[in-house]
N, C-alpha and C positions, 0 to 999 in steps of 0.2 A: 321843783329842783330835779335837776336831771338824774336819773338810778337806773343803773344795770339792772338786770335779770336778779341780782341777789342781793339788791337794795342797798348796794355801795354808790353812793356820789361820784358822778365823775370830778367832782370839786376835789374829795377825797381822794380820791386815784392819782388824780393831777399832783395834790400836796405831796403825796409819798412819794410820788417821781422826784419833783423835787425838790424835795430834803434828801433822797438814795444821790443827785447828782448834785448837791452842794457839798456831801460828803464824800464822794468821789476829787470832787475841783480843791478841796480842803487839804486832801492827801494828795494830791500829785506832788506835790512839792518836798514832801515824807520821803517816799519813793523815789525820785530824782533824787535828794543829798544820799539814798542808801547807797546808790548805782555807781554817784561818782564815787562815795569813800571805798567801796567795791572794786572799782576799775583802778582806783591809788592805790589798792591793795593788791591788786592782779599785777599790775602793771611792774610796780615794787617786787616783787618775786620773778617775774619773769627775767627783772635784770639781774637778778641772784644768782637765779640759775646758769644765766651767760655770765656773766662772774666765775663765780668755782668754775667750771669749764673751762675758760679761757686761762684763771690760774693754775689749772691741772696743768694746760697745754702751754704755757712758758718752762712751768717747772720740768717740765719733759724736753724741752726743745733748748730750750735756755739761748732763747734768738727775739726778738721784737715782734708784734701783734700788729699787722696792717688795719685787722677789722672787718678782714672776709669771715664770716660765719658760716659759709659753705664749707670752710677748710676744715671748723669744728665739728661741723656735720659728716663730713666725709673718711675724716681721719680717726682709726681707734686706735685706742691706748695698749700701751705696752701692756699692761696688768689689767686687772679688772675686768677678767674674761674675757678680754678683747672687744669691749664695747667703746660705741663710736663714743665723744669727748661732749658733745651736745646733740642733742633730740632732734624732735619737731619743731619747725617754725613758729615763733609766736610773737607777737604783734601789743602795742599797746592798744588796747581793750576801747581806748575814747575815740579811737581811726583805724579798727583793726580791718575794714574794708579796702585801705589806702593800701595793705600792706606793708608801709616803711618801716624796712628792718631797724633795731637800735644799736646806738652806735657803741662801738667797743673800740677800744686802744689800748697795746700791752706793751708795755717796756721792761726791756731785762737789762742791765747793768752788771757785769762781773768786777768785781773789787778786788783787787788783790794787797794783801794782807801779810806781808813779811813774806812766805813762803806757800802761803793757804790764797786759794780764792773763794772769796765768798760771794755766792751767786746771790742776784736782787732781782727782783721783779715785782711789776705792780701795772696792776689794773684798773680800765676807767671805764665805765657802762654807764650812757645815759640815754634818755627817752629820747626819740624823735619828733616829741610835741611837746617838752620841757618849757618852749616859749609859751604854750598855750597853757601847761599844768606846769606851775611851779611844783606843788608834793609829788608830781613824779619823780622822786628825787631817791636815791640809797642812801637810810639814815646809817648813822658811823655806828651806831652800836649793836650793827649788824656783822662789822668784821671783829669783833672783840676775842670770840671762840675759832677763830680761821689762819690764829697760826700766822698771821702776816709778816712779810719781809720789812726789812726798813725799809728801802723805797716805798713798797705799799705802803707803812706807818705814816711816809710824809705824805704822798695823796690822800691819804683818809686825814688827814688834817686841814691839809689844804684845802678839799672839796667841801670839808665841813666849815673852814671857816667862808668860801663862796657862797656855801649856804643861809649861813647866817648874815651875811653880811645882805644879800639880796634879797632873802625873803618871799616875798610874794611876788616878783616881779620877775616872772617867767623868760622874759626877751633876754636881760639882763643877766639873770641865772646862765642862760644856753649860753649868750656869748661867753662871758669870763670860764665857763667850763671849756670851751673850742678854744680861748687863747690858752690856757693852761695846758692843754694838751700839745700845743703847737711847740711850746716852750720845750717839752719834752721831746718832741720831734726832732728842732730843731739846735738848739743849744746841746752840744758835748760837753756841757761841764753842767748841767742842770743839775746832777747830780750831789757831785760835788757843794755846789753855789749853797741847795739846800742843807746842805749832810751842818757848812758852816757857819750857816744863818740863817733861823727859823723862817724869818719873813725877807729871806731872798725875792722868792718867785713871786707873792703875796703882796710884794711891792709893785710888779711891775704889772699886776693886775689892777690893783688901787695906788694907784700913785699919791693921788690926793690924801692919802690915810696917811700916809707916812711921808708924807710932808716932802714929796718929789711931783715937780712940775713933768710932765708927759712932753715927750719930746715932739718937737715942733708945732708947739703951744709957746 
């Protein structure tokens, strides 16, 4: 039998190799789910952060959010020592090489109310790889302590029931989230529609749920 210099088997040497690289291939997989729940979790605060920002910067402006993030970056706040509204650039963590910024949409709405106006505003943050990572997603019980507007109240229900409703199925998730915001874009009375029935909008996302045929079907 074959021995090194200090009477070790190359048979032996070979076995501890591997066994060290079957237990290496055992854990890779350990490793990879730690990275993604990692990057869910990175990713999930990154849009937090553009969150609170973007609702600082309505409540200051009390005008609608296109979704430049430079403007957050560039613009500082009245108070708060004068610091800029958002930071550094940051990316979701599964393509942060891509660079694609994430997508933010702000709507303000002013209510007026006998002789008061009551100012609304609400925010939408979502990943730019949503289709590929459905948990890239802002769970609702993240705005609980944040103070929200009723518009926000109605997107953070909305988005949650998109959530629920689509689950795992990231393609699915991204669209109904882009037609939802479109709604808000586009519709003048979106507002409203929702303020007087819960599942306004929610219908015209799922038609099939609620027992309406989709137009030109």
């Amino acid at each position: 039998m074959l021995r090194n210099q200090h009477g070790i088997s190359v048979y032996t040497v070979l076995s501890i190799i591997l066994f060290i690289a079957l237990i290496f291939v055992l854990a890779i997989p350990n490793f990879y789910n730690l990275d993604k729940e990692q990057n869910v979790e990175d990713c999930i605060n990154n849009m937090k952060e553009i969150w609170v920002a973007t609702t600082d910067y309505l409540r200051d402006t009390n005008a609608d959010f296109d979704g430049d993030l430079s403007v957050l970056r560039s613009t500082r706040k009245a108070t708060d020592n004068g610091n800029y509204y958002l930071g550094s650039k940051s990316y979701c963590p599964e393509t942060s090489r891509q660079k694609d910024e994430y997508i933010v949409y702000g709507k303000y709405v002013a209510e007026t109310i006998g002789t008061d106006v009551k100012h609304n505003f609400g925010v939408i943050v979502y990943c730019p790889n949503l289709d590929k990572y459905a948990k890239h997603f802002i769970p609702k019980i993240f705005y609980e302590n944040m103070e929200p507007t009723q518009l926000q109240n109605y997107m953070i229900d909305d988005l949650d029931y998109i959530h629920t409703e689509t689950g795992s199925n990231g393609n699915k998730k991204k669209e109904m989230v882009e037609k939802y915001i479109e709604i808000w874009k586009t519709d003048p009375d979106a507002f409203a529609k929702r303020k007087a029935d819960t599942t306004a909008l929610r219908a015209i996302l799922f038609p099939e749920k609620f027992g309406l045929i989709p137009q030109g079907n």
